[in-house]
C-alpha positions in Angstrom: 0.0 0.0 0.0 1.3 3.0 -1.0 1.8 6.1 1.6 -0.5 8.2 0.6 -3.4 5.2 1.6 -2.0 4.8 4.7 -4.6 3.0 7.0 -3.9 4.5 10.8 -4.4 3.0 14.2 -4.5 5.5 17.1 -3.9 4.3 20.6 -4.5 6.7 23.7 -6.9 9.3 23.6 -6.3 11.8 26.2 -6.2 15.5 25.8 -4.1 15.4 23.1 -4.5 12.2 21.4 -8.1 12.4 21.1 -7.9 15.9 18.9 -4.8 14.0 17.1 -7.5 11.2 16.2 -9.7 13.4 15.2 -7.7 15.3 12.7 -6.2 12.0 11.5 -10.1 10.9 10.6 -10.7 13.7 8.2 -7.8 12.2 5.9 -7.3 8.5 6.3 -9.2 5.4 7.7 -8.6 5.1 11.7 -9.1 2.5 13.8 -8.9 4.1 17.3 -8.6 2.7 21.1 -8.3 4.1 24.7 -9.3 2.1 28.2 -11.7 5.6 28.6 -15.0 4.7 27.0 -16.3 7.9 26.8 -12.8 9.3 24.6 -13.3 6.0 22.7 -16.7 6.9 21.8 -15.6 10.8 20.9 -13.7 9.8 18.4 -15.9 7.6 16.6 -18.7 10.6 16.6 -15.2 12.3 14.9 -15.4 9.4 12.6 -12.5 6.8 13.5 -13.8 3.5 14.2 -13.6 1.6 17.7 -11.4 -1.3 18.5 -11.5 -3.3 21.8 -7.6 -3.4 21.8 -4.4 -2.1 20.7 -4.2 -5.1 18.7 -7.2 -4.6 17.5 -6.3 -1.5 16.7 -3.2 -2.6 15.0 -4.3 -5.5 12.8 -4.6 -4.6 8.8 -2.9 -0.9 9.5 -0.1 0.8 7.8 0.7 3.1 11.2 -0.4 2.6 14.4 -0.2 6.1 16.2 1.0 5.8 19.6 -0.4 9.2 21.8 0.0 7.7 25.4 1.3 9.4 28.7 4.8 7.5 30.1 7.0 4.9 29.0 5.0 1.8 31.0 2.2 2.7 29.1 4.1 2.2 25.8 5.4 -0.9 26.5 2.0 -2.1 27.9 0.7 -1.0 24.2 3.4 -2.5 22.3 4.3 -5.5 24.0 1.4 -6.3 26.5 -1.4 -8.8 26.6 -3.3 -7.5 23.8 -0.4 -5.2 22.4 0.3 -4.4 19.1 3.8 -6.9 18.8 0.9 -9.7 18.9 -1.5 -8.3 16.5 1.4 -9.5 13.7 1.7 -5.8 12.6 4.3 -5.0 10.1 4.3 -1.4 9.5 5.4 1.2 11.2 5.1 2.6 15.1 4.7 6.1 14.9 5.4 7.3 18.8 4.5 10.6 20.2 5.0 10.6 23.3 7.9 11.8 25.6 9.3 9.7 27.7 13.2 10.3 26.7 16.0 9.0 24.6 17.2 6.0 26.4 13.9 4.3 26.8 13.1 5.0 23.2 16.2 3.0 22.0 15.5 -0.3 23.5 11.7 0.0 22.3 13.0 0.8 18.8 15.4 -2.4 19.1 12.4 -4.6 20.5 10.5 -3.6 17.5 12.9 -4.3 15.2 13.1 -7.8 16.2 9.4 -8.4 15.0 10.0 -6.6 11.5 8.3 -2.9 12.7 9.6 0.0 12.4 9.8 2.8 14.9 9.0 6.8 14.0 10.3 8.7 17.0 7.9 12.0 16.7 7.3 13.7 20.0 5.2 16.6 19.8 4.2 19.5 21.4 1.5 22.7 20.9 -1.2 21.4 23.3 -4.9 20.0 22.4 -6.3 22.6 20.5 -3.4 23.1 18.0 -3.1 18.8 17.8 -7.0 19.5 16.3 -5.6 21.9 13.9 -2.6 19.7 12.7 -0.7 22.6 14.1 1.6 20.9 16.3 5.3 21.0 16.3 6.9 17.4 15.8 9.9 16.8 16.5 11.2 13.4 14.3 14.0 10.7 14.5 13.8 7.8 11.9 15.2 5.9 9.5 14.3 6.6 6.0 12.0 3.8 5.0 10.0 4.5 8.1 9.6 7.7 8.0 8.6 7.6 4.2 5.5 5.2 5.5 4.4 7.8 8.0 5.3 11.2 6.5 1.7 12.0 5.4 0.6 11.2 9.2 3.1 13.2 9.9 2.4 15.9 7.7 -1.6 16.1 8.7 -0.6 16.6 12.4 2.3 19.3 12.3 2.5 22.9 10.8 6.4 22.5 11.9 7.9 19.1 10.9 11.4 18.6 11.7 13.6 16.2 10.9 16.3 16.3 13.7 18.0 12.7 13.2 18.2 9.5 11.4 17.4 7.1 14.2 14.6 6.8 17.0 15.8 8.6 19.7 16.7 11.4 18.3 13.6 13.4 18.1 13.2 12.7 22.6 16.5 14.4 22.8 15.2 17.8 21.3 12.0 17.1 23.0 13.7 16.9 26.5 15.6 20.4 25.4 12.2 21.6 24.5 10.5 20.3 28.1 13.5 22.0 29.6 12.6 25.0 28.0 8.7 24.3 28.9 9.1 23.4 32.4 11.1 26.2 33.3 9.1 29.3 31.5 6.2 27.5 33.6 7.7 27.8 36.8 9.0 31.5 36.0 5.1 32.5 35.2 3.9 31.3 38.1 6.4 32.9 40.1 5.5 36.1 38.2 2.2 35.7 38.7 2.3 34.9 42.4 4.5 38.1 42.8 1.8 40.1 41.1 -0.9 39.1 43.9 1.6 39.7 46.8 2.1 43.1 45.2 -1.6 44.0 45.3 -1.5 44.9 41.5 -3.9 43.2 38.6 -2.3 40.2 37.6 -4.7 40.6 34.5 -3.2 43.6 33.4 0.4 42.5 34.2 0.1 39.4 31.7 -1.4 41.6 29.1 1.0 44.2 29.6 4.3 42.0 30.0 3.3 39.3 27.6 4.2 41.7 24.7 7.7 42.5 26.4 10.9 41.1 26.5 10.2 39.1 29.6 7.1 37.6 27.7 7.1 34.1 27.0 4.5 31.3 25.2 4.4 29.9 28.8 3.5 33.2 30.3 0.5 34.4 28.0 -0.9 31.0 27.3 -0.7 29.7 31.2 -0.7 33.1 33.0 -4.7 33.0 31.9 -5.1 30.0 33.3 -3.8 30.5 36.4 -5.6 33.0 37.5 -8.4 30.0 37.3 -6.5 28.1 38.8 -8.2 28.3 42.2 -11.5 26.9 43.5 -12.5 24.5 40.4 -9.3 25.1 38.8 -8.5 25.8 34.8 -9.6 23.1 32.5 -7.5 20.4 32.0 -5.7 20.6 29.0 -2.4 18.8 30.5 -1.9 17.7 33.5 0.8 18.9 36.2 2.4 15.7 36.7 3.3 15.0 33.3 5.6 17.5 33.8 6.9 15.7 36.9 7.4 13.2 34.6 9.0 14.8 31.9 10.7 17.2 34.2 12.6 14.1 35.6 13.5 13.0 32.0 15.6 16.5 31.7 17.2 16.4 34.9 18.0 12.4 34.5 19.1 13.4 30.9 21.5 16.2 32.4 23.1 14.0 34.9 24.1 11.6 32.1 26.0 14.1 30.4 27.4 15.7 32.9 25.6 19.6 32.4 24.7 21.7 35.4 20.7 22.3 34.9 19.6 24.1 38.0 16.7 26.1 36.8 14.9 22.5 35.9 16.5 21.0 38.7 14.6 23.6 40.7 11.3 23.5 38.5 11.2 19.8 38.8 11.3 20.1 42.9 8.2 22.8 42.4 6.5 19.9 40.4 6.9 17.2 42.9 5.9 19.5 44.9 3.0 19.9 43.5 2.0 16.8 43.1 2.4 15.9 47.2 -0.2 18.3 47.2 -2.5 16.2 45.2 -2.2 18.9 41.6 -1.1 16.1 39.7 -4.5 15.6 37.6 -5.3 19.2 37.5 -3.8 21.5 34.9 -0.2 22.6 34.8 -1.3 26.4 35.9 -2.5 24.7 38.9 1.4 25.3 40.4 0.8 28.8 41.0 -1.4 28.0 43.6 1.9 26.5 46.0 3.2 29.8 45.4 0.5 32.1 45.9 -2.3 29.9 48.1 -4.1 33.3 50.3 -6.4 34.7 48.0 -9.8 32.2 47.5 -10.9 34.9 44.9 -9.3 34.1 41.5 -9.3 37.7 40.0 -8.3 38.9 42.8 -4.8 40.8 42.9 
């Protein structure tokens, strides 16, 4: 089959994956499947169609499209009861998760062994640009694979980047990118939280410094949602402790090759932090509140 027919599998649904199936289903055939029934059945209403399993999923696709949280969920995907190894797939693994360079190695070798190929293709951009095919991807692969699942590829990201010839190589840009994330996270909340101890509108201050030089992604697109971030909280549109996660990929990362990183070495303790505090299902903005916990009003300076 040639690329361009490419029949998809999506496995994991969450806040990103679900818009990434979505925007997959207005171009090819997908066959999608998440343990959440109620994600499962929002993307068939998108128009994938449901299977009970990843193998399910799998069986009779060209590229299975692998959107889950950490690396034990992977490998529960791939290589568990009811994974995609045993489905007999062929094709080729296109994984866009983070869950760092090393781990992503072995899996590619594992794959390997049963004749699939690995697309290493973290991305980032959040839920509503996934919907748009917006997202920035971030891709390690070897040729042949990648040819398979370019036009996945090319329906999901506005920024495509080839960064390396091997799997692997696209989680070490994505770890420098979560370094940069993580940190411009922290920094806004710590900007925010200042704001509110100095009695002044932290409304005003994001629009007024977001256009700065001090101004950051991180800063006008999570500085909103922090100021929601108490009582009911922002929505959800990803969670606090997959920065913990990620956050500990950097600083592992770092150790490795012997570079000083104490800015996410100190974000990453904020995280943790965090997540003690039971933030680790609520939105990333939600870490603001450690830092700034008096005022029950949300607007309020």
């Amino acid at each position: 089959m040639s690329p361009a027919a490419s029949r998809v599998a999506h496995i994991g649904l969450g806040a990103i994956g679900l818009p990434m199936a979505l925007r997959l289903a207005g171009a090819f055939p997908v066959r999608a499947y998440d343990i959440d029934e109620s994600r499962l059945s929002a993307a068939v209403q998108g128009g994938a169609t449901a299977a009970g399993s990843a193998a399910e999923a799998a069986a009779g696709s060209d590229v299975v499209v692998l959107a889950v949280r950490d690396q034990a969920q992977v490998e529960a995907a791939l290589f568990g009861a009811g994974g995609v190894v045993g489905a007999g797939f062929r094709g080729v693994v296109l994984l866009t998760s983070t869950i760092g360079p090393a781990a992503v190695r072995v899996i590619a070798e594992r794959l390997a062994s049963s004749g699939i190929g690995l697309v290493d293709a973290p991305v980032s951009g959040g839920p509503v640009r996934a919907g748009e095919g917006d997202l920035l991807v971030l891709v390690g692969a070897a040729a042949e694979a990648l040819a398979l699942a370019r036009p996945v590829l090319e329906r999901l990201a506005s920024t495509l980047t080839i960064v390396g010839g091997a799997a692997g190589d696209g989680q070490v840009f994505k770890t420098i990118n979560q370094l940069l994330a993580g940190v411009h996270i922290a920094a806004a909340a710590e900007a925010i939280a200042l704001a509110r101890g100095l009695g002044v509108d932290p409304r005003t201050v994001i629009s007024a410094l977001s256009q700065g030089a001090g101004g950051s992604f991180m800063f006008a697109d999570r500085g909103p949602r922090m100021l929601q971030a108490y009582g009911d909280g922002a929505e959800v549109k990803s969670r606090l402790d997959i920065f913990v996660k990620d956050m500990s990929i950097v600083t592992e990362v770092a150790r490795q090759t012997h570079v000083a990183t104490p800015l996410a070495a100190a974000a990453e303790q904020l995280y943790l932090l965090a997540d003690s505090h039971g933030l680790g299902a609520r939105d990333d903005s939600s870490v603001v509140t450690l830092l700034s916990p008096r005022h029950d009003d949300p607007e309020a300076a």
